[in-house]
N, C-alpha and C positions, 0 to 999 in steps of 0.2 A: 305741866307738859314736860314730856322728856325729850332730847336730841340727841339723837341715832340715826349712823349712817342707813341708807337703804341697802347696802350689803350686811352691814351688822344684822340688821331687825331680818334679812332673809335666811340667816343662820340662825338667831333665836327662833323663828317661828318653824326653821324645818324641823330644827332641836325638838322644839314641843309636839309639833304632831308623829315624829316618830321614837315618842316617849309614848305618846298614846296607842302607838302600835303598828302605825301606817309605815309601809316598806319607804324606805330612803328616797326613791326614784320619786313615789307618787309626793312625799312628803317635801322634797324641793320644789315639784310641777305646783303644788297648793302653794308655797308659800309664795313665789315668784310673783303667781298673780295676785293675792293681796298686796303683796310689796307695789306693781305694779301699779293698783288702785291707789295707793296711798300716793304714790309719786304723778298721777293723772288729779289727785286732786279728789276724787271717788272715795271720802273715806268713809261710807256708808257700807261698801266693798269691799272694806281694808281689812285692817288686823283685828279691830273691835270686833268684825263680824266672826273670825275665827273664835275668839275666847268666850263666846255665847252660841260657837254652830256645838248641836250634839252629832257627834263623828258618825254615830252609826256603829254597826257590828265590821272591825277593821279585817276580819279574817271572812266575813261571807262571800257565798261564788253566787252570782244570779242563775236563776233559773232561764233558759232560753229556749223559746219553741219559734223552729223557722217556720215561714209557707213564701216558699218563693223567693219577692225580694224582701217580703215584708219578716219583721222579728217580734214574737211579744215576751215580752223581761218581768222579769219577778223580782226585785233586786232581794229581798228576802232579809229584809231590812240594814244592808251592807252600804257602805260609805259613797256619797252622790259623785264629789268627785273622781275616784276610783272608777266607780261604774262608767261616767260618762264618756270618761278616757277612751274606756273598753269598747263602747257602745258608737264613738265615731270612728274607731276602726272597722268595725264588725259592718253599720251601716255604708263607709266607704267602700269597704270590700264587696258586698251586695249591690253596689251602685255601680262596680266595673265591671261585674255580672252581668247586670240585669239594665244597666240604664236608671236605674231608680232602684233605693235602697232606705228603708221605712224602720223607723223602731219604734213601738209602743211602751213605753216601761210605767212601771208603780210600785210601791213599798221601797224604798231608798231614803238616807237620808239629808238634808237637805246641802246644796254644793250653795258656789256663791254665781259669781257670773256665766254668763251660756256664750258670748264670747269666742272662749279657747274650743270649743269644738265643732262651733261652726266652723269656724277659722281650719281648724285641720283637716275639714272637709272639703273644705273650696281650696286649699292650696296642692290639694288633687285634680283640681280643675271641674268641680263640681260644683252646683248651686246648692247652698245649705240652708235646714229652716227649722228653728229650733226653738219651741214655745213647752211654757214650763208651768203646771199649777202651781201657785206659792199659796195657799191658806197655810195655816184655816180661818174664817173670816175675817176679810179687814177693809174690805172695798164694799161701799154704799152705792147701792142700784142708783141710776140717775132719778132724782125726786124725793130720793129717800136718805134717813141719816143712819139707819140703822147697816152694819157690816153685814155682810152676805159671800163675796165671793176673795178668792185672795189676789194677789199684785200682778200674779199672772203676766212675767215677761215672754218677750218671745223676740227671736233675733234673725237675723240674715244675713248671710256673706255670701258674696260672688267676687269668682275668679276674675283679677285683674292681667295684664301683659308681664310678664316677666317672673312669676309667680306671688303678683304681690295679692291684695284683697280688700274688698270694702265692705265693712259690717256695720249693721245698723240692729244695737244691741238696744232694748228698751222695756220697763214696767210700763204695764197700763193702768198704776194706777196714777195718781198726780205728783205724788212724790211717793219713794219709795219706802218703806215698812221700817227698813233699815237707819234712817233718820229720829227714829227713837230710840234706836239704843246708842248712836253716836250723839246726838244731845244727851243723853242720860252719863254716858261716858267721859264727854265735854267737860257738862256741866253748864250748858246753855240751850236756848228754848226755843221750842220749834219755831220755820218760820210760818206766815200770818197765811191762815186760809183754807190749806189741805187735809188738815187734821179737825176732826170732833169728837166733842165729849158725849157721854151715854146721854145728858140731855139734847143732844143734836145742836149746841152750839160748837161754833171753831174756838179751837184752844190753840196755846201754845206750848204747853205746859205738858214735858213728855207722858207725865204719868198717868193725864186725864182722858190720854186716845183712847176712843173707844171704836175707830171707823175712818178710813181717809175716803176723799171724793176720788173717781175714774179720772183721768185724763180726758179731753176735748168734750165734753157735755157727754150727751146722751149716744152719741157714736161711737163716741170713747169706752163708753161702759158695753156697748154692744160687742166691743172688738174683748174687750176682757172679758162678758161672756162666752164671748163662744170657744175661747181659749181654754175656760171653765170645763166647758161640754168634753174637746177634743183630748184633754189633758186630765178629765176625770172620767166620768162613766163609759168614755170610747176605748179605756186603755185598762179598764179595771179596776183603776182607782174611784174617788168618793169625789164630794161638788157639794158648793154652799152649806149649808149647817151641818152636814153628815162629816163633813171633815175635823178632826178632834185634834190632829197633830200632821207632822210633815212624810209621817209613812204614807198618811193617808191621799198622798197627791200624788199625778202621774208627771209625765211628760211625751211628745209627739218630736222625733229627729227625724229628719227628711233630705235625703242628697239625691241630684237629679242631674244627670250627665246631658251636656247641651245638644252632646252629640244625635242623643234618641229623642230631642223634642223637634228639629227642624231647625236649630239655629243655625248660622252659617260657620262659617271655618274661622271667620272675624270676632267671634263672638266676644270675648273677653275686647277687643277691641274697639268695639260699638259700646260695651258698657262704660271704657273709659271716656271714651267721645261725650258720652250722655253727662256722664258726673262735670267733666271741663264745662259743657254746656250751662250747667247750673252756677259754677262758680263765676262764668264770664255774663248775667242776665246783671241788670242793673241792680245796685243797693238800696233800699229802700232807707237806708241812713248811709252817707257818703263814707264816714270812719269807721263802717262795719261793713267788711267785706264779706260775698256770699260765698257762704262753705255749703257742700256738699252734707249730708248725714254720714256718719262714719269719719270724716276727716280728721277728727282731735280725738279716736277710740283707741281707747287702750291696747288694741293691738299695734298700733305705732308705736308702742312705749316700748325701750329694753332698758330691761334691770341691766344686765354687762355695762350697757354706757353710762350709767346713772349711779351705779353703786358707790360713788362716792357722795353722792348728795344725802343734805341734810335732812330729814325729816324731825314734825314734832307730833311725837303720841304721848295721849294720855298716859301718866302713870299707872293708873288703874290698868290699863291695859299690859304695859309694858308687864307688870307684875304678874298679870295672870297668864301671861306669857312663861315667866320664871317658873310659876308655880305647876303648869304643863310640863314644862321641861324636865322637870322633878317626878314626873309620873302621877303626880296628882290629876284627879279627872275634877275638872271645874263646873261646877252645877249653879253657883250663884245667878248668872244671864239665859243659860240653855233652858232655868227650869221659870223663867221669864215668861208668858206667852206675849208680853210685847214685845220682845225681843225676835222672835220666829215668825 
């Protein structure tokens, strides 16, 4: 392992992605939030994920057809974070239009967390709703061991008093995809349960994944399909076996002004009431107090206050970091499919 500051590692990693071609601006916006992962502890999130995402085309403009408040995106195979930037201004903007403001996109490629854009939806004072296909297959229908749909996150932020925010960012599957390439990066093994091998035993052994279980049983897997459905054939994109790579998946962005559904003028006010509610209901273990969802989410985190902390990454990482930087386009992990 190496130790680098968290300001250091967010200079090398803008370094690298705009070696790779990403304008400055966007290429701090990406690095910040890996850095930010890393320093939440999320290193499934973090930098590994960077030197294994394939960027995409850094120069493509999406294709955009409006009707109303809704937008359907073509990203035309151009870089996920980049677009999505785009895509919660565009939807925010159609939300103070219209009340409600929808984007359907597909062909992009893959970002990392969904996160920062809800986030910048709601601290307009919007309710944001942001679910993401991730194949191509990796998640095992409930009863079955075989891979079928992908991790399929989907997240939620709503406006707090003062313009703050509470996001409840999460995979449906049991654990996230991303745990194989950060044990493989490591150099330690999965943990015991979520993962199986082509014979449909649980392994731990990065290499042997063939398939992770859904989250919550069979309900779990229901909420990941239909994320499938809304995220694939509803937006243009592909679903279950038909998906080959990460152009082939969509996504569904959703901002919804409280003011055009009937909520009252307290609104942001009533939700913070609700969250205090949860954290003051009793413990069900006395030395583990009740937190709200969203409470320890990495949008509390800032890299400004933190850059001087420690972090430890893998070498392997660190290097393929360097070797970005250098203009080298890194294929070793991105050309992985366990890795994506």
């Amino acid at each position: 392992m190496t130790e680098m500051t968290a300001g250091s590692l967010a200079q090398l990693a803008a370094s690298a992605l705009s070696a790779q071609g990403l304008a400055s601006d966007d290429a701090r916006f990406i690095a910040e939030e890996l850095v930010v992962a890393e320093l939440s502890g999320v290193k499934t999130h973090g930098l590994g994920k960077l030197v294994s995402l394939n960027l995409g085309d850094t120069k493509a403009e999406p294709s955009v057809s409006y009707h109303g408040p809704v937008i359907a995106v073509d990203g035309n195979r151009g870089n996920g974070f980049v677009l999505f930037r785009s895509l919660a201004d565009r939807v925010g903007d159609l939300c103070s239009q219209h009340g409600l403001g929808a984007a359907f996109a597909h062909n992009y490629s893959r970002y990392s967390s969904l996160y920062p854009y809800t986030d910048a939806i709601a601290r307009r004072g919007y309710v944001a709703i942001l679910a993401n296909g991730a194949g191509p297959p990796a998640v095992a229908p409930f009863g079955s061991v075989d891979p079928l749909t992908g991790t399929n996150p989907i997240c939620f932020s709503f406006p707090l008093p003062g313009g703050d925010v509470q996001t409840f960012d999460f995979a449906t599957s049991d654990l996230v995809w991303g745990a194989i390439r950060q044990a493989t990066l490591e150099g330690t093994s999965l943990p015991a349960g979520p993962f199986l091998n082509a014979a449909g035993d649980p392994t731990t052994v990065p290499s042997d994944v063939n398939a992770v279980r859904a989250f919550g049983g069979a309900k779990g897997f229901a909420l990941n399909l239909a994320i499938e459905i809304i995220t694939g054939p509803l937006t243009g994109a592909k679903a279950g076996n038909d998906v080959e790579s990460e152009f082939d998946c969509g996504a569904c962005l959703l901002a919804i002004d409280p003011k055009h559904t009937g909520a009252t003028d307290g609104f942001t006010e009533e939700i913070a009431r609700l969250l205090e509610s949860i954290r003051a209901t009793r413990p069900e273990h006395p030395d583990r107090p009740v937190r709200s969802p969203g409470d320890t989410g990495r949008s509390r985190v800032s890299l400004a206050a933190e850059e001087a902390t420690i972090l430890n990454i893998p070498e392997t990482t660190v290097e393929m970091l360097k070797r970005m930087s250098s203009g080298e386009s890194i294929s070793e992990l991105s050309a992985n499919p366990l890795f994506n």
